[in-house]
C-alpha positions in Angstrom: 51.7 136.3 181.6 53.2 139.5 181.5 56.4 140.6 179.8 59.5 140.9 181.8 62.0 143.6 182.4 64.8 144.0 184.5 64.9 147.6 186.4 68.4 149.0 185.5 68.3 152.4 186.9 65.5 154.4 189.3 65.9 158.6 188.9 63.8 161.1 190.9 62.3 162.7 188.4 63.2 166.5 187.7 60.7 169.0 189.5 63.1 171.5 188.6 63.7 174.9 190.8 60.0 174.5 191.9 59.9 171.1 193.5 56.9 168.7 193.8 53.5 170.4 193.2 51.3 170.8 195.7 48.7 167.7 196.7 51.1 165.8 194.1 52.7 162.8 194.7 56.5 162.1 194.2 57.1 160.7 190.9 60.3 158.4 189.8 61.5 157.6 186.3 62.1 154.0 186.2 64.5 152.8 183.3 63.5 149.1 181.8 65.2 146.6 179.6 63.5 144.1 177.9 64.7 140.8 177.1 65.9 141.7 174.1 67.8 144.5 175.1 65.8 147.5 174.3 65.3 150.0 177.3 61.8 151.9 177.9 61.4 154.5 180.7 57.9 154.7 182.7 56.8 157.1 185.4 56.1 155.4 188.8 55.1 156.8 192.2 57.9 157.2 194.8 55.3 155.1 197.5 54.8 152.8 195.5 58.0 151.7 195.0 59.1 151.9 198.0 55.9 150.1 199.1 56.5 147.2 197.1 60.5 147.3 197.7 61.4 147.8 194.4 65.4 148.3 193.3 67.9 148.5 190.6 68.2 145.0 189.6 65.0 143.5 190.2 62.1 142.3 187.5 59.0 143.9 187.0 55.9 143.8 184.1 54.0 146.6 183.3 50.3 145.7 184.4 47.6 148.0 182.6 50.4 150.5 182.2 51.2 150.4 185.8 54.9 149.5 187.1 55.0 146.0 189.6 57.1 144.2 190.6 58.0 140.6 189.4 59.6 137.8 191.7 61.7 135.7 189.6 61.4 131.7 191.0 60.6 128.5 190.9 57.8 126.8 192.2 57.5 122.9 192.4 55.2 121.3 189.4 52.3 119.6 190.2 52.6 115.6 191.1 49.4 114.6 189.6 49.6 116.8 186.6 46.9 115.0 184.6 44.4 116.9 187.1 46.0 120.1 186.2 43.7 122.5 184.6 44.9 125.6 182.7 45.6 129.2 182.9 41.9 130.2 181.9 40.2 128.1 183.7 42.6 128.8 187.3 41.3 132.5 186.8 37.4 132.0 186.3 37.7 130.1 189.7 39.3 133.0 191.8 36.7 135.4 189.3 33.9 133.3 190.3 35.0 132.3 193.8 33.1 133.5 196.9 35.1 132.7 199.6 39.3 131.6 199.8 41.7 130.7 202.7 44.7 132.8 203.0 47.6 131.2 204.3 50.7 133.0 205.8 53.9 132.0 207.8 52.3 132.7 211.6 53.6 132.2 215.2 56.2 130.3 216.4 56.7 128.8 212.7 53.0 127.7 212.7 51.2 128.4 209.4 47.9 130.2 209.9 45.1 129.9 207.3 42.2 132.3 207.6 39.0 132.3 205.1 38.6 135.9 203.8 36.0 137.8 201.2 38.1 138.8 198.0 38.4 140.6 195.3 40.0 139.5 192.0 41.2 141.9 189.2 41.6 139.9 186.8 43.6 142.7 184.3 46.3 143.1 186.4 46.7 139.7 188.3 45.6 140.8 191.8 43.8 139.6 194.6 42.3 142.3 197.1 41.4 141.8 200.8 39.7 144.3 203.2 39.9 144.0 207.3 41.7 144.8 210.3 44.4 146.7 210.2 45.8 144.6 213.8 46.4 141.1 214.6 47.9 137.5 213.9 47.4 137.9 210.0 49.0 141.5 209.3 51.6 140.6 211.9 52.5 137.4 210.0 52.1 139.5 206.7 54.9 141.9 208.5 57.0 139.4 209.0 57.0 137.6 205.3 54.7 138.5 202.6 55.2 135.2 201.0 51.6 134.0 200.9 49.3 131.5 199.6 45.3 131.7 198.5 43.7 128.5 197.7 40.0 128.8 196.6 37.6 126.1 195.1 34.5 125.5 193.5 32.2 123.1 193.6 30.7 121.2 190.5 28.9 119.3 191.7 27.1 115.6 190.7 26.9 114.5 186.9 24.1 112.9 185.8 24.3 109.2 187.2 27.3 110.0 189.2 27.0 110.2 193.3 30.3 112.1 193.2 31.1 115.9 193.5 34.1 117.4 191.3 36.0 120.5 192.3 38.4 122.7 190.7 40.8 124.4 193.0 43.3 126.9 192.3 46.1 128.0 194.3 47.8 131.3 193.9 51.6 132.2 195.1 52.5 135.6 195.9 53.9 138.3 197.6 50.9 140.4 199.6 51.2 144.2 200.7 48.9 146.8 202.2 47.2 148.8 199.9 48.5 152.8 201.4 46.6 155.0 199.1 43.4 156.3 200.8 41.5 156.8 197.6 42.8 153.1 196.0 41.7 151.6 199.4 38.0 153.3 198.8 37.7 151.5 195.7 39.0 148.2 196.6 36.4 148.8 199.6 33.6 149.6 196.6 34.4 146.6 194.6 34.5 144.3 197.2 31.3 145.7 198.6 29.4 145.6 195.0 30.2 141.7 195.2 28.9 140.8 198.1 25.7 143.4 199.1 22.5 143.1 198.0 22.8 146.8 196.5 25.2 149.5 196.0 23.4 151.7 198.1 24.5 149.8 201.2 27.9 150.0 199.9 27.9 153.6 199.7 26.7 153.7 202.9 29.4 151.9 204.6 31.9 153.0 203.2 30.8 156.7 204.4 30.6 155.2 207.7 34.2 153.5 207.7 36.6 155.1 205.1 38.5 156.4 207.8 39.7 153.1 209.3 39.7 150.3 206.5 42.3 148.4 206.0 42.9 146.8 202.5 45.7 144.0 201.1 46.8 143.4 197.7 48.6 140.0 197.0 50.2 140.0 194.0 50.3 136.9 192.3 53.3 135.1 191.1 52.5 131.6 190.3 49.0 129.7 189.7 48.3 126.1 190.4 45.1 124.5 189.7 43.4 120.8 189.2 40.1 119.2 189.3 39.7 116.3 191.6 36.8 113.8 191.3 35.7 112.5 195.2 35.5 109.4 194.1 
């Protein structure tokens, strides 16, 4: 997807005798090499770093000019891989998708699996959620932000055939809540355009709960999808 770079130093960036400006936020200068040796420096917000728990030594890939952080693994290749379906396709699913189950390491070792409303931004690889800021989900999330997000879509009968076929993607990743107030208004927006009838109602509750939304952003790491024939 993205390209790589390894984060080889993190400086507070120089305010000078005057210090941060007011109503600004903290700003850090984040020193990158590339692959190939080369070394870039971008700006990135203090928060956010910490947020994402980003250090000297980790990976990251710049994501519509915006610093994140990469997690460097591997993830076991798909049995059947002649059902596999690519890259392209994997994201019109989670762009077209109405509904997917998150899954996340829950109580007493139990996985829990939830269905949830989303938001995909396709640009910069993430998935958004919107919900409670309490309870099993966000407690598991607290615990290990290693997720899953499986979604599917039905395509259904062929001509002469009396089976369905789905496509189903499942994305890997690490999942965070979203802390800036203004960021979590517009995840709240874009979620809300896709599902109302009209914006108007969108505007409307957002007004009405701004003050308490809650909003996740899973960051995806690996993609996995197939198309299965129920046959």
């Amino acid at each position: 997807m993205q390209d790589l770079y390894k984060v080889v130093r993190i400086d507070e960036m120089d305010y000078g005798c005057e210090g941060v400006p007011d109503g600004a936020s903290l700003m850090d200068e984040v020193t990158l090499e590339a692959k190939d040796g080369t070394r870039r420096t971008v700006p990135a917000k203090d928060r956010a770093l910490t947020a994402m728990k980003l250090e000297e030594g980790d990976y990251a890939y710049l994501a519509g000019g915006v610093l994140q952080k990469a997690y460097v693994g591997e993830f076991r290749p798909m049995r059947r891989f002649k059902q596999a379906i690519p890259e392209d396709e994997c994201l019109d699913v989670l762009a077209h998708g109405e509904i997917g189950v998150l899954a996340v390491s829950g109580d007493d070792g139990y996985p829990y699996a939830v269905p949830l409303n989303f938001y995909f931004d396709r640009e910069n690889m993430k998935i958004y959620f919107h919900g409670a800021s309490a309870g099993h989900k966000i407690d598991s999330i607290a615990r290990n932000d290693r997720v899953s997000f499986c979604v599917t879509e039905n395509l259904g009968k062929a001509p002469g055939e009396w089976w369905n076929t789905w496509k189903s993607v499942i994305a890997f990743g690490r999942i965070h809540p979203v802390l800036d107030r203004d960021e979590t208004v517009e995840i709240t927006r874009k979620i809300g355009y896709k599902y109302y009838p009209d914006k108007e109602l969108v505007e409307k509750e957002i007004e009405a709960t701004k003050s308490r939304v809650h909003c996740l952003e899973l960051r995806i790491e690996h993609l996995s999808g197939k198309r299965v024939r129920e046959k």
